[in-house]
N, C-alpha and C positions, 0 to 999 in steps of 0.2 A: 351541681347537686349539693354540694359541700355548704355553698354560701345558701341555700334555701334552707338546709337545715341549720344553720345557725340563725338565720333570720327568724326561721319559726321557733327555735327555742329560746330567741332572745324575747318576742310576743309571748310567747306563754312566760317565761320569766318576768318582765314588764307587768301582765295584768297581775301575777300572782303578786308582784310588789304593793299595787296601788291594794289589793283586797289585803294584806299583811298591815301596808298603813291604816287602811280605814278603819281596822277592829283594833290599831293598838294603842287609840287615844289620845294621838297625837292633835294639839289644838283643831276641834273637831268644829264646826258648828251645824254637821247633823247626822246620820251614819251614814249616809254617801260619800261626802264629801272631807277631805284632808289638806289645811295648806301648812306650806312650811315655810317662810320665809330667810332669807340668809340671817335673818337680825333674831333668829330663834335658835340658829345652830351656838354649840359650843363649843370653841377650838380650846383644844388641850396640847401641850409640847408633847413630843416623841423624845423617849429618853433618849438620852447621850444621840439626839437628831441633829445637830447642826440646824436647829430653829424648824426641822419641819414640823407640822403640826397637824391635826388630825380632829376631825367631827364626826359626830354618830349622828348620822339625817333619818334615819329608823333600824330599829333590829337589835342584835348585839350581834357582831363578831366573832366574840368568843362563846355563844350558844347556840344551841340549835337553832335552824331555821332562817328563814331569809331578813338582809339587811343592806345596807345602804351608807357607804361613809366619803367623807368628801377629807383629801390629803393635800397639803397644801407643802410646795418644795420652794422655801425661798432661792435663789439662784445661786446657782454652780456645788447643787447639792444632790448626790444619786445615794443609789445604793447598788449593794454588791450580790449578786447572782445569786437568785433562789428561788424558793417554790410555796405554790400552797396545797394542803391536800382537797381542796375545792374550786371548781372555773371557777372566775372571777372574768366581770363585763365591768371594762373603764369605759369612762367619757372624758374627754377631755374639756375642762370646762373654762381654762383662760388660760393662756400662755402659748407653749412650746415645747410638749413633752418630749425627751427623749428616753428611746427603749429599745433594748437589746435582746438577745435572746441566746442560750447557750453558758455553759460554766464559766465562759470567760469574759472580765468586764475590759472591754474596749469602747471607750467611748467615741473615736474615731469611726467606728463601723454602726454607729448608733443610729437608729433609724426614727426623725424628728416628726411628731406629728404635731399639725395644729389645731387650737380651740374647734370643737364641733366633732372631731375625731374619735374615732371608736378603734380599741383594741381587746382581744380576748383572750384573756391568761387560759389554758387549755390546764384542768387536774396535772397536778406534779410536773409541770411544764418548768422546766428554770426558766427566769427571765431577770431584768435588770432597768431599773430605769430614775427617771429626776428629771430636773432644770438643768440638764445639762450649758444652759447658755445661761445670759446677763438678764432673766424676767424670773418673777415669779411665776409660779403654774401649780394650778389647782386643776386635780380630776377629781371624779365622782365613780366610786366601787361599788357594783352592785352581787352581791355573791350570799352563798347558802353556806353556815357556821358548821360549827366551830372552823374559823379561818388565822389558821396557826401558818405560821413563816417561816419557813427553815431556810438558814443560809445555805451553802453547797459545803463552803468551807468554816467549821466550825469555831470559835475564838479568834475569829477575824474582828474589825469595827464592821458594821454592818453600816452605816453613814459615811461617803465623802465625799470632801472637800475638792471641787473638781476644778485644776487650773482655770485660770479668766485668761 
């Protein structure tokens, strides 16, 4: 019952995306219709990231409403346990992500997914995740703003460098 309701609320999440794109201008050529190609996206560093880097494919993040961004974790780069106050739908969209769940980062107990793979950060869920291994891995975030990050543990680095 559990996975129907996520199913359907990822459908209703999905169209509400493509109708979010089509009114927000993005290289349009007619009001149906919206492409976005990688070679439009713009990657930006993530501060004090260890090279990860981050694109806005529609929306803002930090505003209201629904958006779309694609993170890119060069290898053997995670992050440390936290939360957002909004679900967030990943896709995994090349690599080998790895993601954990719970205040504690173990990357040993990290559970690897690969390209094609979906996970669902659940409201104020902690979770945890990267290139835990030797690839690059890029997902795609689909979620409703303002999408703020809290660590668990406060004045920690929020990026590492995780043994090869």
């Amino acid at each position: 019952m559990r996975r129907i309701h996520i199913r359907r609320l990822a459908s209703c999440l999905s169209i509400a995306a493509i109708l979010a794109v089509a009114a927000s201008g993005i290289a349009k050529d007619s009001p149906d219709f919206v492409r976005i190609t990688p070679s439009d996206l713009v990657w930006h560093d993530v501060p004090d990231g260890h090279g990860v880097q981050q694109a806005i494919v529609f929306g803002d993040p930090n505003k209201p409403g629904l958006y779309m961004i694609r993170v890119k974790f060069p290898p053997h780069v995670m992050d440390i346990p936290h939360w957002h106050p909004n679900a967030r739908y990943v896709t995994v969209l090349q690599g080998t992500w790895y993601t954990g769940t719970g205040d504690t980062f173990d990357l040993a107990k990290a559970v690897p997914l690969k390209a094609g793979s979906v996970m669902v950060h659940p409201a104020k869920a902690t979770h945890w995740d990267g290139s835990g291994g030797s690839e690059t891995v890029v997902v795609q975030i689909f979620g409703e703003g303002p999408a703020a990050t809290t660590p668990v543990e406060s004045g920690k680095a929020f990026w590492l460098e995780v043994a090869h």
